[in-house]
C-alpha positions as CSV (number, residue, x, y, z in Angstrom):
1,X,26.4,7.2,9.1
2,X,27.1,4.1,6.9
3,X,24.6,1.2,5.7
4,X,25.2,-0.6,9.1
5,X,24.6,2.7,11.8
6,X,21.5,3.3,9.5
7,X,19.8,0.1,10.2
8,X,20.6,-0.2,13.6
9,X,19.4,3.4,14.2
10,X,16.1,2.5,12.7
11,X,15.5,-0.6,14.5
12,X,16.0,1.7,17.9
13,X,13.0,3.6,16.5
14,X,11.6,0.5,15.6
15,X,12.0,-0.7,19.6
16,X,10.5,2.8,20.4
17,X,7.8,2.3,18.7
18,X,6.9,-0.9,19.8
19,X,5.9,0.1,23.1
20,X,4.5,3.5,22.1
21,X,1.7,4.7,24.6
22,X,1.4,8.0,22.6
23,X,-2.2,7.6,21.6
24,X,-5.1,5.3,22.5
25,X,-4.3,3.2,19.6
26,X,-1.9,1.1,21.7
27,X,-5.4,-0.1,23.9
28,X,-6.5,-2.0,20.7
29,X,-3.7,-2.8,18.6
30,X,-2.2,-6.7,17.9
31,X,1.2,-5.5,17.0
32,X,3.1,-2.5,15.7
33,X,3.1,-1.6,11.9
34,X,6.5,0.2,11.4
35,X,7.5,-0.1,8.3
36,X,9.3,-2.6,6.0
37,X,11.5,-2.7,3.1
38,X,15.5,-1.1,1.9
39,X,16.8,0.6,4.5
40,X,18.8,2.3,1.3
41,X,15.5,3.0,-0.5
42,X,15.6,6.2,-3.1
43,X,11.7,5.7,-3.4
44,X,9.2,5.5,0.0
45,X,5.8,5.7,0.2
46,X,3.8,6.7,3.0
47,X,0.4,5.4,3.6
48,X,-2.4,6.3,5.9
49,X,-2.6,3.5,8.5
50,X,-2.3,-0.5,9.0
51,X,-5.8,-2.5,8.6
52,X,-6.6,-5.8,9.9
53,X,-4.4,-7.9,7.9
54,X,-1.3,-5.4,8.6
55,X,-2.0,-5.7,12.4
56,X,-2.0,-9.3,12.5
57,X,1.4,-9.5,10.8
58,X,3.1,-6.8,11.5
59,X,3.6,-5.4,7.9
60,X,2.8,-2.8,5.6
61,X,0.5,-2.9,2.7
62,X,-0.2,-6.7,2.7
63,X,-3.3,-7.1,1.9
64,X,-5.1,-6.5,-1.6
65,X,-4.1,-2.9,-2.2
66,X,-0.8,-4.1,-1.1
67,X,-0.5,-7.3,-4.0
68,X,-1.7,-4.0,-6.6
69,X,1.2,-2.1,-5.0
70,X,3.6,-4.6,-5.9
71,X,1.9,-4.8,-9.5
72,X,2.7,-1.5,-10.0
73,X,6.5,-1.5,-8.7
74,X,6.2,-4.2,-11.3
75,X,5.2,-2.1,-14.2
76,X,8.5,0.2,-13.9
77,X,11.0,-2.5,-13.2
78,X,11.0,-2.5,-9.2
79,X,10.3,-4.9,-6.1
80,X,8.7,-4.5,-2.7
81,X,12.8,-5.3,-1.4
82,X,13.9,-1.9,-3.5
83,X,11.8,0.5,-1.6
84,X,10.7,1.5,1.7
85,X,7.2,1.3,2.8
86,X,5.5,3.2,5.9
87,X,2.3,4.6,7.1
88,X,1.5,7.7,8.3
89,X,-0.1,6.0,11.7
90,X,2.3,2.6,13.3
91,X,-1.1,1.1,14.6
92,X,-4.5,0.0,13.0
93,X,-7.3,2.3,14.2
94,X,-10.2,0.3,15.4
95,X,-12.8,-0.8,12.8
96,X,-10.5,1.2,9.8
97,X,-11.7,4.6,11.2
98,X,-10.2,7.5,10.0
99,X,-6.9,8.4,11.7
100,X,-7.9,11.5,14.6
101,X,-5.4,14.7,14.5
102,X,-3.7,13.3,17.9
103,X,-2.9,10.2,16.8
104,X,-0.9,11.9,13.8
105,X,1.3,14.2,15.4
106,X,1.9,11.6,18.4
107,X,3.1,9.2,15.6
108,X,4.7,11.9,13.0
109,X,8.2,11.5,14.8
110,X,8.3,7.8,13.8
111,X,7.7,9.0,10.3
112,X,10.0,12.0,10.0
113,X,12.8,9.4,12.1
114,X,12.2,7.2,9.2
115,X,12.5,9.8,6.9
116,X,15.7,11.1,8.2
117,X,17.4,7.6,8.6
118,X,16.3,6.3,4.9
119,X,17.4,9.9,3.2
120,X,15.0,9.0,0.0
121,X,14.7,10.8,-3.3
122,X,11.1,10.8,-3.9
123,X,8.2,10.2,-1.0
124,X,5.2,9.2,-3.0
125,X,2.0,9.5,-0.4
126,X,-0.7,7.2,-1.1
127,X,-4.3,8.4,-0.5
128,X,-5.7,11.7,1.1
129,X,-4.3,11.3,4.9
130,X,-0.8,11.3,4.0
131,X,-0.7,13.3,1.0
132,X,-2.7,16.1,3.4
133,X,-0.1,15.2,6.2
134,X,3.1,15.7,4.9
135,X,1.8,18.6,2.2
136,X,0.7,20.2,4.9
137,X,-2.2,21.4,3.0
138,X,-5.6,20.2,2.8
139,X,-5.8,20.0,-1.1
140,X,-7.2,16.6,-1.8
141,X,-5.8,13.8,-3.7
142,X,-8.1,14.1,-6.7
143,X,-6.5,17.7,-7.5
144,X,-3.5,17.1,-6.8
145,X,-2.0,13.0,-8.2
146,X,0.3,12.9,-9.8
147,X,1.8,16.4,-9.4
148,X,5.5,16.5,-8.0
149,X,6.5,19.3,-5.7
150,X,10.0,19.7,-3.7
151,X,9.0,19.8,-0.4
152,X,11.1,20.2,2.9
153,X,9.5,17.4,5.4
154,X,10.9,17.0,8.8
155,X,15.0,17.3,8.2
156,X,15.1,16.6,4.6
157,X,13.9,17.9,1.1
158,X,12.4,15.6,-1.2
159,X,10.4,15.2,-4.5
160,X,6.7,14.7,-2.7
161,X,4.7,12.9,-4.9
162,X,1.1,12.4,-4.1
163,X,-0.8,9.2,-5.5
164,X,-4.2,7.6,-5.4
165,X,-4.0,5.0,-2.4
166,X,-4.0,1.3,-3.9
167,X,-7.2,0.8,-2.2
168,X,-9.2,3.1,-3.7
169,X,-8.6,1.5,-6.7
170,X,-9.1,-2.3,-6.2
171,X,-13.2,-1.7,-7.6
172,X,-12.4,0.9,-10.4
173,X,-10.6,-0.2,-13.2
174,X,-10.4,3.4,-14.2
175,X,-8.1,4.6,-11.2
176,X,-6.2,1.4,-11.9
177,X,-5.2,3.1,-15.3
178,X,-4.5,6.6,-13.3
179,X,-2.4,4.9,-11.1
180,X,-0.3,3.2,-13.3
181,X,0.4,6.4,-15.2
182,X,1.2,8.4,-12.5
183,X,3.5,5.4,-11.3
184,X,5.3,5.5,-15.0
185,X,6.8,8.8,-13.9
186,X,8.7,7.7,-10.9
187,X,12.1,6.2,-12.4
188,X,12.5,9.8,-14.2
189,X,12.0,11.5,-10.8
190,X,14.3,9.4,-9.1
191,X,16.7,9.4,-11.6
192,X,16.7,13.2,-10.9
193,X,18.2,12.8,-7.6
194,X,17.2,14.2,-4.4
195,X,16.6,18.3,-4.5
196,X,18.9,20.6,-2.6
197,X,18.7,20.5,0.9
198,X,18.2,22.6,3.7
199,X,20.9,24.4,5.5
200,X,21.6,22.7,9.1
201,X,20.4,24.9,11.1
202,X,23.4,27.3,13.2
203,X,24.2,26.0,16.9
204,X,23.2,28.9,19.2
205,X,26.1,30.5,20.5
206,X,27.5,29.5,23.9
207,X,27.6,32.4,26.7
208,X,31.2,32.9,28.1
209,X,31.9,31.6,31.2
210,X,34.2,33.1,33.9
211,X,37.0,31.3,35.1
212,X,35.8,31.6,39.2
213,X,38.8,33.3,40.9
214,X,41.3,31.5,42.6
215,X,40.8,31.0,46.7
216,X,42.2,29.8,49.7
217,X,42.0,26.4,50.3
218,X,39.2,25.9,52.5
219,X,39.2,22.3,51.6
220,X,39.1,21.5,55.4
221,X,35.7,22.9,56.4
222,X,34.5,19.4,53.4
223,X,37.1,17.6,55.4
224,X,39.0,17.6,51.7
225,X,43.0,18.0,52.2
């Protein structure tokens, strides 16, 4: 699939998406969240789910966690247009709730569609939700930031690596200096390249089918001559 096939297969997720009835989250939403950013990206992050601002436009991480976001791309030489950004959830929970088990596995194939179209080196998960999500493990952030792992997610094997969510930092200067460390390590991991991946899985095998013997035209009882 070249550059071209690739972006038109994800804006036919995209269109699936935008009239998801999955969940209940399509009773309250303004607009679909799906993602934004290089289709080519070697680096995506996964949040946990739009808020207000991001269901009003329509895009990811564009609020204040999302202007520290691009401050920290900043720090190691990148832009918002060299990486891929997503979220977990494709529609804002009402009043910022936390995301409910359903709504993540009806949304997950969005996700792992994205993941599979983009083919990126290195997922770095922002916050709890996400990191929890695609670990598959219920380890919290705090334990585990900045800590990179080869992980096989959906189709693909990548270098998961978990980070404090922008937003947790925007009223502790502290985790503003964690985050910017952790984020110093991406260009090495990326420069790494993406880790081996998984075999395709074997087609099952076909049963054989016998030929049906030959007959007598009978063609005339279907009125066929």
């Amino acid at each position: 699939m070249d550059a071209t096939e690739r972006r038109e297969a994800l804006k036919a997720v995209y269109e699936q998406a935008r009239v998801c009835r999955d969940c209940v989250l399509h009773e309250t939403r303004t607009t679909v969240v799906f993602g934004a950013g290089n289709a080519d990206a070697d680096l995506m992050f996964v949040g946990e789910a739009p808020g207000k601002t991001e269901d009003q436009q329509g895009l990811p991480f564009v609020g204040q966690a999302g202007k520290l976001l691009e401050r920290l791309l900043g720090e190691i030489g990148l832009e918002r247009k060299d990486v891929f950004i997503a979220n977990t959830l494709k529609c804002r929970p009402p009043g910022n709730r936390d995301p409910n088990p359903g709504e993540l596995a009806a949304c997950r194939k969005y996700l792992f569609s994205q993941l599979e179209l983009i083919q990126p080196t290195v997922i770095a998960t922002l916050g709890n939700f996400a990191t929890k999500l695609l670990r598959e493990d219920p380890t919290g952030i705090t334990r585990i930031h900045g800590v990179v792992e080869e992980r096989v997610i959906g189709p693909r094997a990548v270098r998961l690596y978990p980070l404090f969510h922008p937003a947790a930092a925007l009223y502790t200067r502290s985790m503003v200096d964690v985050l910017s460390e952790d984020f110093a390590r991406i260009p090495d991991l990326m420069a790494q390249g993406p880790p081996p991946q998984p075999a395709p899985p074997e087609p099952e095998p076909q049963p054989d089918v016998a030929e049906p013997p030959e007959e007598e035209s009978g063609g005339e009882q279907l009125g066929l001559f």
